[in-house]
C-alpha positions, 0 to 999 in steps of 0.5 A: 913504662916510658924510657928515659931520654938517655936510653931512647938516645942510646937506640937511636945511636945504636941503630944509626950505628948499624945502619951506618956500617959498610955491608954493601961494600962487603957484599959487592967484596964477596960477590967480585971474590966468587966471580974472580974465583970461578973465573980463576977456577975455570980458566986453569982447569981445576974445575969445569966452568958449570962448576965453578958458574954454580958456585959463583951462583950460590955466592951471589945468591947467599949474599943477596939473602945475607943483605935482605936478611941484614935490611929485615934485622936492621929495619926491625930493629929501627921500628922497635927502637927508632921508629922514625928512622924504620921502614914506612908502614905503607909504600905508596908508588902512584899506581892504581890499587888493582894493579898492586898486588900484580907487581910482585909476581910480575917482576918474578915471572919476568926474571925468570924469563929473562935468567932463562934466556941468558942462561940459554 
């Protein structure tokens, strides 16, 4: 069954409408508000810095999670009903094939590496 005009319309305003909405600067809002609270927390003495570094930690990391998981909902949301607005199905980055599947793990390897030597 085909949709009418008027409805495809509909979606595509729609996802353009979420897509559109400021979340990014409500995720850097929450991130600077975890660091400023540790921060604040620290330096008054209300909580040891470890304590209030790990909270600022989890802030960041949930918030980073709520993007991901807001970009996932947004882009499944443009492939169902915008799907020339939606995420491309392939991805090319000019890379040799082999090298492809090693780019992932890489890049965590790498960042474990590098969170381990500034945590240090």
């Amino acid at each position: 069954m085909r949709r009418s005009d008027q409805a495809v319309a509909r979606a595509v305003a729609r996802v353009k409408a979420y897509h559109s909405l400021p979340v990014g600067w409500a995720a850097l809002t929450l991130i600077g508000v975890g660091i400023l609270w540790a921060v604040v927390m620290s330096v008054t003495g209300r909580l040891d810095p470890g304590t209030a570094g790990f909270v600022a930690g989890v802030v960041l990391t949930g918030t980073l999670l709520g993007l991901a998981t807001w970009d996932l909902f947004i882009g499944l949301l443009a492939l169902r009903n915008a799907p020339h607005l939606s995420i491309p199905e392939r991805i090319t980055l000019g890379l040799p094939r082999q090298v492809v599947p090693f780019l992932s793990p890489i890049a965590f390897f790498g960042g474990i590496l590098i969170g381990h030597q500034f945590w240090q």
